[in-house]
N, C-alpha and C positions, 0 to 999 in steps of 0.2 A: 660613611655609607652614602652612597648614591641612587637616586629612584632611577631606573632603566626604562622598562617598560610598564604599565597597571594599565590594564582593559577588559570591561567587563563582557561578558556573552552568557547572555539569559540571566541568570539570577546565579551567576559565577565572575569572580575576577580574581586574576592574578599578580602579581609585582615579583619585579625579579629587582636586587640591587647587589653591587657590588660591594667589599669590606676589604679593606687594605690594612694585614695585620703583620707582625714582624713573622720573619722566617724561623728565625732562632732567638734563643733567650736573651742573647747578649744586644738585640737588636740590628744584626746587621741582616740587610737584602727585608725585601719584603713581599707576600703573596696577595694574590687576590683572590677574594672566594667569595664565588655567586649562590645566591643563593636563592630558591623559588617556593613564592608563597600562593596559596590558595585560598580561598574561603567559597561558602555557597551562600551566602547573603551578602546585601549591604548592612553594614554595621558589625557583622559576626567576626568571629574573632577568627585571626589569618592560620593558616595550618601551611607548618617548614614542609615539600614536597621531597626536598633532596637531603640527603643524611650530611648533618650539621659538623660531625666529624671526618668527613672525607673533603678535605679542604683540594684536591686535585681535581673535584666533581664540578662539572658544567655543563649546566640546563640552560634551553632556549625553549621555551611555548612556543610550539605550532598549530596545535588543532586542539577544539574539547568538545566533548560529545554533547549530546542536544538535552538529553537525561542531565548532567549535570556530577555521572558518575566518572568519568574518565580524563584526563590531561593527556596530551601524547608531545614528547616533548624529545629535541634533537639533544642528545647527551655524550657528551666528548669527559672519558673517564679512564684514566691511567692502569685501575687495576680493574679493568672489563672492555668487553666489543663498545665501539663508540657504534651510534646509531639510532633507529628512531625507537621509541618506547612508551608504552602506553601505561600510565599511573592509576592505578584504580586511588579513588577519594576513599574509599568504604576502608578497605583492608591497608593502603597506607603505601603500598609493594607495586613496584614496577616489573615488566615483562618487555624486553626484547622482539621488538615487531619487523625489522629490518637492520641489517648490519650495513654501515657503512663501507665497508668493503667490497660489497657485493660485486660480482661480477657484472650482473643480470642492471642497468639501469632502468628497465620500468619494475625492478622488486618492490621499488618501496611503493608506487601506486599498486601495484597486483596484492602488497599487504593488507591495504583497505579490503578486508571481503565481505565486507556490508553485516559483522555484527554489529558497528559499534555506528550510531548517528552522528552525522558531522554536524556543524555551525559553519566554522569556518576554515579555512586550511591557510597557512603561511608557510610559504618556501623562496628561498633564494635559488636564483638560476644560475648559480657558479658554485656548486659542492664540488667537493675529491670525489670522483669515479662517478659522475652522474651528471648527464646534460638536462640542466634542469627544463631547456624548451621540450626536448622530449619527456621530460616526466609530466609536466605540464600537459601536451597532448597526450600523454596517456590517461593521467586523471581525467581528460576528457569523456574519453572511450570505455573508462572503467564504471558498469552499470551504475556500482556502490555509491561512488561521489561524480556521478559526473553533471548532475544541477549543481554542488558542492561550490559555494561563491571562493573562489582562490585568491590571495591576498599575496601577492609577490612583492617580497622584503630585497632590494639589491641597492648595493654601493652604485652597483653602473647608472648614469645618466644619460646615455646615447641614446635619442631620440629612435632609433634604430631597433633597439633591444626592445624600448618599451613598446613599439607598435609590434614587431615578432612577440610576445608576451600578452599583449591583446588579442590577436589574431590564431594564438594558442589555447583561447579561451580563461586567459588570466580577467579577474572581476574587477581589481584594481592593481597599482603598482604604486610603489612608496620606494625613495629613498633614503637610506639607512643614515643615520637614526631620524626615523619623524617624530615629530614632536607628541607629545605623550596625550595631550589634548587632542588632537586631528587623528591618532593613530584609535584613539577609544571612540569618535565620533564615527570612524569609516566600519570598525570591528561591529559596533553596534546598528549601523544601517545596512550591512549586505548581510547578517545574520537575523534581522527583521524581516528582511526583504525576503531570505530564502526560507525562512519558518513559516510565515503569511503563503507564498509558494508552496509549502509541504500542506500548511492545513486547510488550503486552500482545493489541492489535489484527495486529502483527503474526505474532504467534504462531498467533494465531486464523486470519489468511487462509494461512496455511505449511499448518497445518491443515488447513484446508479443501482448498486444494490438492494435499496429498499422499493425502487419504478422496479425492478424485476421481482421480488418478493410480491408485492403490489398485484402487478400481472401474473404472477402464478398464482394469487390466493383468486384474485377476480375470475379467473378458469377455473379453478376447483368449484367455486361458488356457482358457475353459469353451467359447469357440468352437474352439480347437485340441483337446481334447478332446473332443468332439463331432463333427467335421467328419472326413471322410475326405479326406486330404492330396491326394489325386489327381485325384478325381472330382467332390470340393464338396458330396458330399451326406453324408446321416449317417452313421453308422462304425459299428462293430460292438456297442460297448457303451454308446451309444443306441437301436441295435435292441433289446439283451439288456433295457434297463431299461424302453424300451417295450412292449416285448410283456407282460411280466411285469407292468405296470400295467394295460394293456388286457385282459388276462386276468381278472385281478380285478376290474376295473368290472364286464364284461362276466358274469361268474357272478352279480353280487352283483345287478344290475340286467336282467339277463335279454339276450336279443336277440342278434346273431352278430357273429361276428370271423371275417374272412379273411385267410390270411398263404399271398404268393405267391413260392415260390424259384426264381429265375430264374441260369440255368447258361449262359452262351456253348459252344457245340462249336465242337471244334478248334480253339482259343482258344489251345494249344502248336503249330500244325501255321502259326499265323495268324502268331505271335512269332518262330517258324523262316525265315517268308517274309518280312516285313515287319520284324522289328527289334522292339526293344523300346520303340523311341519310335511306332511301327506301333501299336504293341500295348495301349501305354498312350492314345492317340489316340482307337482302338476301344472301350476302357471308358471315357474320360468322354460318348463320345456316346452310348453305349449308355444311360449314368448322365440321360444328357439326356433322353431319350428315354422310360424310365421315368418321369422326375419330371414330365414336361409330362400324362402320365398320370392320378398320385395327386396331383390338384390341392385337394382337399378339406384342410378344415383339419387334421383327422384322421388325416388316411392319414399312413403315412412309408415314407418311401424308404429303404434303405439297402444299404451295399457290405456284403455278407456274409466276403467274405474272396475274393482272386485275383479269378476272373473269374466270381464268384456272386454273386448281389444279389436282395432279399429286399423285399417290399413289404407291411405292414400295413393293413389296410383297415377303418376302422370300421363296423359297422352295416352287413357287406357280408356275403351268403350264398352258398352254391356255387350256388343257383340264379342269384343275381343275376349270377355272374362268368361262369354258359352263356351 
């Protein structure tokens, strides 16, 4: 048995090794069968991903989700579609997410449809029926993975290829096989990098969202302090703070202010007949009434206290009010 690959991402790692066992009883010819291990800790015990009796099955780790619940791995397998697949850890059962036959080479990026969290993604850019610079520039493009750090695994060394694969938005490039050491240092720093980046974004919209909660409670609050609970128009100490501004405009810049106090009679003799729901009915129509009045931007209305109410008038004179 041979160690292939082992690299961990989040609080997951896998190892994939080869076993070179006879063909036939008699020992002649002999096969190799890969086989892929997982675990969701360090220390815990490894879990077989691929079914241990299908010796014709080969698995490659490409991507695992950020949860911790998913592997998605390229699988080339004699009795089914070769292709990519996504392994749930919980229930043990793999699914068919892209076929390698596909006609379509951005399918297997358009497979990504943003249920499942990436870490990391690994692809070579020389598949059967898929240019993998353009699946590359389509992961780009694709909402789901397109911060998604891409880890491009290729034989090729042409200096050429790897700037095209830069310039496609590849996050790094390795050639095949790198060293098992270097390959878990790079898996584990662009999957830091991009998760610091996600909860970094997330922090930012909590943020945002709780300065907008913030300012809507800070209006409900400045509208409840402002507003007279009964009548809906303004309250006593928005009258106190307007008048005392319009005072001062009005000295500093010349020209008249008019301030009209308005008293209901027998407004106790009214609550005695009619009730207090009577009574309270009587002052928001009244409050109506007034305000359909002081319709200028200027003017305000306000409940004075009981059943007195108080009208500010800009730019209005006792002549203008005969």
């Amino acid at each position: 048995t041979s160690l292939v690959a082992r690299a961990p991402v989040l609080n997951a790692e896998f190892l994939v090794d080869h076993e070179q066992r006879p063909r036939f009883a008699w020992g002649e010819g002999t096969d190799t069968r890969q086989r892929v291990y997982y675990r969701t800790a360090k220390g815990g015990d490894w879990e077989l991903i691929n079914d241990e009796n299908k010796g014709g099955l080969r698995m490659q780790p490409l991507a695992f989700s950020r949860d911790g619940n998913t592997v998605y791995l390229q699988v080339t397998e004699a009795s089914g579609p070769d292709g990519l697949y996504a392994w749930d850890v919980a229930t043990r059962e793999r699914k068919l997410v892209a076929r390698d036959d596909a006609t379509d080479p951005m399918g297997v990026a358009l497979s990504f449809d943003g249920k499942e969290p990436y870490a990391v993604v690994f692809m070579d850019c020389l598949m059967p029926g898929v240019d993998g610079f353009m699946l590359l520039a389509s992961y780009r493009t694709t909402p789901a993975i397109r911060d998604v750090p891409v880890v491009v695994l290729s034989s090729n060394e042409e200096p050429k290829d790897k700037s095209r694969a830069f310039s496609e938005g590849a996050a790094d490039y390795l050639v095949k096989l790198p060293d098992p050491v270097e390959l878990v240092a790079r898996v584990r720093a662009h999957s830091r990098r991009f998760l610091l980046e996600r909860a970094r974004e997330r922090m930012l919209q909590e943020l945002q969202e709780t300065q907008q909660q913030l300012e809507a409670s800070n209006a409900r609050l400045h509208l409840l302090s402002s507003v007279d609970g009964l009548t809906g128009i303004s309250n006593r100490r928005i009258f106190d703070d307007t008048l005392s501004r319009e005072a001062r405009r009005t000295e500093r810049e010349g020209g008249a202010l008019s301030v009209i106090l308005v008293d209901i009679d027998y407004f106790k003799r009214f609550n005695d007949s009619y009730g207090h729901q009577g009574g309270d009915e009587a002052l928001r129509q009244v409050a109506q009434a007034l305000a359909s009045v002081a319709r200028r931007a200027g003017d305000t209305v306000a409940r004075y206290g009981g059943e007195e109410f108080v009208l500010i008038l800009q730019a209005t004179s006792h002549l203008t009010l005969q």
